[in-house]
C-alpha positions as CSV (number, residue, x, y, z in Angstrom):
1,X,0.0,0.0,0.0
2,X,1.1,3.4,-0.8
3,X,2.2,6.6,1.1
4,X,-1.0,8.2,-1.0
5,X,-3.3,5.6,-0.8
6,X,-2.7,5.4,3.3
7,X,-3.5,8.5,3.3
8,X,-6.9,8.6,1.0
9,X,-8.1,5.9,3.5
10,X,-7.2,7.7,6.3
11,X,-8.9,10.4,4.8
12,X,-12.2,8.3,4.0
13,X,-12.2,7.1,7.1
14,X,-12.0,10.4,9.0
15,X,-14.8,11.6,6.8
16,X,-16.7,8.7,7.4
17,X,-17.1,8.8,10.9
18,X,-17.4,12.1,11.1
19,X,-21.3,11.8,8.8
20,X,-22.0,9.1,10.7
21,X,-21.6,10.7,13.8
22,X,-23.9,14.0,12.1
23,X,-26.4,11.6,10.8
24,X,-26.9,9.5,14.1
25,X,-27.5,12.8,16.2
26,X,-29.5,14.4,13.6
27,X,-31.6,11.1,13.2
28,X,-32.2,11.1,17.5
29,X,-33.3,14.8,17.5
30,X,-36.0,15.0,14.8
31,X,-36.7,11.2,15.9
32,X,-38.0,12.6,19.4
33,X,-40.0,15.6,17.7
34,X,-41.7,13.5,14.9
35,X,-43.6,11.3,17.9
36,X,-44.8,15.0,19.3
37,X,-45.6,16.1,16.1
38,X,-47.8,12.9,15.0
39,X,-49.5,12.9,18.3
40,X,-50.0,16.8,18.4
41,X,-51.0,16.7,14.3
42,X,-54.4,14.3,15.1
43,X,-54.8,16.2,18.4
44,X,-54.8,19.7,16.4
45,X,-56.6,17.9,13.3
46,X,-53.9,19.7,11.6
47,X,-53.1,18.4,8.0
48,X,-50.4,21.0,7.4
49,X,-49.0,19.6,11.4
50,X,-49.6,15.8,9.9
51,X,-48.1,16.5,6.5
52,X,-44.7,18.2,7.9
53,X,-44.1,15.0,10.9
54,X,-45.2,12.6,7.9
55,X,-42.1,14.3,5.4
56,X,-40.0,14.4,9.2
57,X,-40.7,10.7,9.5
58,X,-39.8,10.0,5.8
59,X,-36.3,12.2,7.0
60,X,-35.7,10.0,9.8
61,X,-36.0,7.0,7.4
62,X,-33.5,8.4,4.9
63,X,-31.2,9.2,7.9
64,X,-31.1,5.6,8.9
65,X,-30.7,4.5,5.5
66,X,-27.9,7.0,5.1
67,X,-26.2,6.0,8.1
68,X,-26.1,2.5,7.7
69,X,-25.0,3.2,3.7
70,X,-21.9,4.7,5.2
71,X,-21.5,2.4,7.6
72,X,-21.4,-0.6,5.5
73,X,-19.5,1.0,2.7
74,X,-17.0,1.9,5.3
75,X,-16.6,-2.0,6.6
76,X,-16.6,-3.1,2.9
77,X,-13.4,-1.5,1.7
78,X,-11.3,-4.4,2.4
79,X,-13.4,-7.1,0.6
80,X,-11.2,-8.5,-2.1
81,X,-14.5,-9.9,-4.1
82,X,-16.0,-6.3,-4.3
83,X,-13.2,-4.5,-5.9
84,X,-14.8,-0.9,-5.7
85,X,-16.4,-1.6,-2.4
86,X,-19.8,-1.0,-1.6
87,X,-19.9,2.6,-2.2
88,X,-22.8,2.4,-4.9
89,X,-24.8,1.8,-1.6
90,X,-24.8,5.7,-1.2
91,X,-26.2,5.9,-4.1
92,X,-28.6,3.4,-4.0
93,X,-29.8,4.8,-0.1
94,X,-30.0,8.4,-1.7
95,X,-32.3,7.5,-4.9
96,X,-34.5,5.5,-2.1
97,X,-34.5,8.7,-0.1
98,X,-35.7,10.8,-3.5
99,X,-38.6,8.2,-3.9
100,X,-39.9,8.1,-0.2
101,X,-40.3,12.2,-1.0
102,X,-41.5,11.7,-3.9
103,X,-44.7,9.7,-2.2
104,X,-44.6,11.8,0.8
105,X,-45.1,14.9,-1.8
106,X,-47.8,13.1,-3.8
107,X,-49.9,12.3,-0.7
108,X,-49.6,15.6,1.1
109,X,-51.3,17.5,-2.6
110,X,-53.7,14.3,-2.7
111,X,-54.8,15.1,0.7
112,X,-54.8,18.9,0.8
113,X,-57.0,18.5,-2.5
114,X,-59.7,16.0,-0.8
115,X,-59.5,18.5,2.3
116,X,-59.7,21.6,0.0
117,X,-63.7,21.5,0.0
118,X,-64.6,20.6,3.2
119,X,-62.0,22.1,5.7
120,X,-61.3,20.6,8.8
121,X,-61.3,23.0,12.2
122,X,-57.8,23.1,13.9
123,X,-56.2,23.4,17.4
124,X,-54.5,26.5,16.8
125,X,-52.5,26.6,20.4
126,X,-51.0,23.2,19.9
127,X,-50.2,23.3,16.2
128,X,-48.0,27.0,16.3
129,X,-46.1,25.2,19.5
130,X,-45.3,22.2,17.8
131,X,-44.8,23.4,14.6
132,X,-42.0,25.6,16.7
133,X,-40.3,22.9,18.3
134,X,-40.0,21.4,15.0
135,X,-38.5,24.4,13.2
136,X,-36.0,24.3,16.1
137,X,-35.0,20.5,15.6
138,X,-34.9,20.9,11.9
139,X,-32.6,23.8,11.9
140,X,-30.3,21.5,14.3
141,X,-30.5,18.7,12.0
142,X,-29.6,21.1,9.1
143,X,-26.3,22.6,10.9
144,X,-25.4,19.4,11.6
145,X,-25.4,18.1,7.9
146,X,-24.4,21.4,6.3
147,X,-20.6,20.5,6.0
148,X,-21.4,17.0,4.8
149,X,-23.8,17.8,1.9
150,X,-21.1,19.1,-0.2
151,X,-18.9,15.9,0.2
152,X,-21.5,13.2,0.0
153,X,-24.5,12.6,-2.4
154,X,-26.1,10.3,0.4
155,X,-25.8,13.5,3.1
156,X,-26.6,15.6,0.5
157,X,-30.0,13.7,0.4
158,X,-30.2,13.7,3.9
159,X,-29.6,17.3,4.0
160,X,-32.1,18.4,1.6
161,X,-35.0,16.2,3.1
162,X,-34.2,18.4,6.3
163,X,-34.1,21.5,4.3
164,X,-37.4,21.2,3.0
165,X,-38.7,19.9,5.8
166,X,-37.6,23.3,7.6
167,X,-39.4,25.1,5.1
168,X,-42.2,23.1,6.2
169,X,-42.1,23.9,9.7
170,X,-42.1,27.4,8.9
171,X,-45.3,27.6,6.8
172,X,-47.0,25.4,9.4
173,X,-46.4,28.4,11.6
174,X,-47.3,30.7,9.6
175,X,-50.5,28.9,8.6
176,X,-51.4,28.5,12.4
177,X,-50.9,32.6,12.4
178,X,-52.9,32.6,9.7
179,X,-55.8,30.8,11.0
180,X,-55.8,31.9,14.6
181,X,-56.0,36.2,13.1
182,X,-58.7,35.9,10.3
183,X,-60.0,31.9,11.3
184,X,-59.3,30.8,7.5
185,X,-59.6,27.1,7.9
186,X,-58.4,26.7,3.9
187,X,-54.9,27.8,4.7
188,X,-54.2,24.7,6.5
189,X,-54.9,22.7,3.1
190,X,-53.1,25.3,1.3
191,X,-50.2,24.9,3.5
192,X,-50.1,21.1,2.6
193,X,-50.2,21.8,-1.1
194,X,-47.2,24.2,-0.8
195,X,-45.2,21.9,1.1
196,X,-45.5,19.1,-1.4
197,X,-44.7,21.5,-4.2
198,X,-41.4,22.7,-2.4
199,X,-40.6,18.8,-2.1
200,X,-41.3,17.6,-5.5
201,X,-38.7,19.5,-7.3
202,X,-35.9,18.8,-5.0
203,X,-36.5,14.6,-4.7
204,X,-36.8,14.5,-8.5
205,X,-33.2,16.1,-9.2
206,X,-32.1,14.0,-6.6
207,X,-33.5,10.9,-7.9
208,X,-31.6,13.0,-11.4
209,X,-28.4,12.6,-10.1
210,X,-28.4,9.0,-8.4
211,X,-29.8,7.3,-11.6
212,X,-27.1,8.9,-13.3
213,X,-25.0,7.8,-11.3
214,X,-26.0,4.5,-11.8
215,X,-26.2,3.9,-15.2
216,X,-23.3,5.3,-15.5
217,X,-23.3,8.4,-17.2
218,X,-20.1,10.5,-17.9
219,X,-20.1,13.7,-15.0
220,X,-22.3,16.5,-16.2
221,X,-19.5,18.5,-16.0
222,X,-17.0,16.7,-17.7
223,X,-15.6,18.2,-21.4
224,X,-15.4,14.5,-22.5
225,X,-14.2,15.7,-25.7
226,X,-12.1,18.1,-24.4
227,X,-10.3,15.6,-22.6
228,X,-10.1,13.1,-25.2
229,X,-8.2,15.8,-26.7
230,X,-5.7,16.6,-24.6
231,X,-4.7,12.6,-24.2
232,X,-4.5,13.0,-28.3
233,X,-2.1,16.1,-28.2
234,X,0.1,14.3,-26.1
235,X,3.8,13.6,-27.8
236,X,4.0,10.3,-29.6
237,X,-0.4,9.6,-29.0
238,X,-1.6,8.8,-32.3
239,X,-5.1,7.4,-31.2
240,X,-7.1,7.4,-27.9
241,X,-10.4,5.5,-27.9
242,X,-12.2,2.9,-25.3
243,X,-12.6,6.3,-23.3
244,X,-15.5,5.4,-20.5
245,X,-15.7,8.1,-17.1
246,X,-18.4,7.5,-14.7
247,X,-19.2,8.3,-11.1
248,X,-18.5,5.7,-8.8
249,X,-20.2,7.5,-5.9
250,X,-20.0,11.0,-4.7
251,X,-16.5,13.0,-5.2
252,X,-15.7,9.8,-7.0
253,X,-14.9,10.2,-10.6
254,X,-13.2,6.6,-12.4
255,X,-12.2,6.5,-16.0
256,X,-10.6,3.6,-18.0
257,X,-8.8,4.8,-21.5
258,X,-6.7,2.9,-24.3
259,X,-4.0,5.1,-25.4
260,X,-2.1,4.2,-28.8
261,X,1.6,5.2,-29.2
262,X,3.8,5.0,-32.0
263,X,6.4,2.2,-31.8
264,X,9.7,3.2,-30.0
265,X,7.8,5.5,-27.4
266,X,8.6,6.3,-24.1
267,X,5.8,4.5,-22.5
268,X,6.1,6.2,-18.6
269,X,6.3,9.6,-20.0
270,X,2.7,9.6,-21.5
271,X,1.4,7.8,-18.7
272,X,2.7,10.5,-16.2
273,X,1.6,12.9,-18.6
274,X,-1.7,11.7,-19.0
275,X,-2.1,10.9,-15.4
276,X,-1.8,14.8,-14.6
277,X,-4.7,15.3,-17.5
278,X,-6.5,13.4,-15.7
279,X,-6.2,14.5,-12.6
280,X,-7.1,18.0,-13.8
281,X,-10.5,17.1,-14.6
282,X,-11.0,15.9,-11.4
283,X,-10.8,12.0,-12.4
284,X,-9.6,10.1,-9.1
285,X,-9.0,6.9,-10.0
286,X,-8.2,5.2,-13.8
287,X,-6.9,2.6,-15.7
288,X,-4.8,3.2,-18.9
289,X,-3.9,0.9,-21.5
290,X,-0.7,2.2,-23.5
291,X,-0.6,-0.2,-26.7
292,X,2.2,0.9,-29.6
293,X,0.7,1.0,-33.0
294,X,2.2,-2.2,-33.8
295,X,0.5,-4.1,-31.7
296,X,-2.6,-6.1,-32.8
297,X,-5.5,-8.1,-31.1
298,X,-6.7,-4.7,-28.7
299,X,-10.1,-4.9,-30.5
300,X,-10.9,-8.6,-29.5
301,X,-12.1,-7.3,-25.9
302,X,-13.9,-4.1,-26.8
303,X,-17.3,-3.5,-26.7
């Protein structure tokens, strides 16, 4: 093992514990305020209380699945039979976390919409108090996964459930202001509809990005024909091709290339070269074939 590669696992490893030690305490805190807000939502009859503890329920469950994603990716480096690991099980936990908003979206407008003719009367006391204590424990829950959202896709899921979910907590308290000033019992529909609107965007481009992900789509922001390029400009390249680069999971860009040189080449100078290329567009980890033109029989294991 390598002086670098100690240190990229040392590096995983720090960052590994440190989400799972974010995503545990966040999933305890809005764990212990989704049981007040349940209880408090058929108390109040409150579908805009009900509709914000059942999206801080579906949190809790992307939270766990989160955590034990990079928990078990964690253990798995060292299995020998799973090559890359089992980081796709990020990936996989964060496009179940898009779909369980997805649903919770879908039933919060299905319900506002039933509700929308007959309005039910609400418990404004209980709902603005609750509706408070859960503003408070999402804005924890969102500190606490801030810093990880922007090196993980499966916090980043985590992170945005929470996100919305604040939102949430802060039009059910405005909607129990609402009410309780001019007694407009259609606000708390109205409040469910808007909720499930703010959701729906975000789970769908975060279902976007896993599936990606897993069909293995080049980066978004990847010039793959800039980079093909720059491989081709390199002295004594006279061909590049078999050219894949896929995500493996988040921050984690792979590529695999055949490079042609002519005969008589210094083989180690293009790969360093085209190492550095590589590395510049943010590519962490690849496998290069160098083949001199001579050579024959490359073709029989392409696809």
């Amino acid at each position: 093992m390598t002086r670098s590669h100690d240190h990229h696992h040392a590096h995983d490893v720090r960052a590994g514990a440190r989400h799972k030690g974010r995503l545990f305490a966040a999933l305890v805190v809005l764990g212990v305020v989704t049981i007040v807000e349940v209880a408090a939502g058929f108390l109040t009859n409150s579908l805009a209380l009900l509709s914000d503890a059942g999206h801080m329920l579906t949190d809790m469950g992307g939270l766990g699945m989160a955590l034990a994603a990079v928990h078990v990716a964690d253990r798995a480096r060292v299995d020998r039979r799973r090559s890359f690991g089992l980081y796709r099980l990020e990936i996989l936990a964060a496009l179940a976390n898009a779909v369980l908003l997805l649903a919770v979206a879908l039933y919060v407008v299905v319900e506002a919409a039933r509700r929308w003719g007959d309005p039910t009367d609400v418990v404004v006391g209980p709902m603005l108090v609750v509706a408070t204590i859960g503003l408070v424990a999402n804005v924890v829950a969102f500190l606490l996964l801030r810093e990880g959202a922007s090196e993980s896709l499966n916090v980043q899921g985590a992170y945005l459930e929470v996100l919305s979910d604040l939102l949430g907590s802060i039009a059910v308290i405005l909607a129990a202001v609402l009410i309780a000033v001019t007694d407009w019992a259609w606000v708390d529909p109205a409040v469910g509809v808007a909720i499930g609107l703010v959701i729906l965007p975000r789970a769908w481009r975060l279902a976007g990005q896993a599936l990606r992900i897993l069909v293995q789509a080049a980066p978004p922001d990847l010039d793959l024909a800039g980079l093909e390029g720059e491989l081709r400009a390199i002295a004594g390249v006279v061909d590049v091709h078999d050219l894949h680069v896929w995500t493996l999971t988040s921050e984690m860009e792979v590529a695999s290339v055949h490079v042609m040189v002519r005969a008589g080449t210094d083989g180690h100078t293009v790969l360093d070269r085209a190492r550095v290329i590589l590395r510049d567009h943010g590519i962490g980890h690849a496998t290069l074939q160098v083949e001199p033109d001579d050579h024959e029989g490359c073709d029989e294991l392409a696809w």
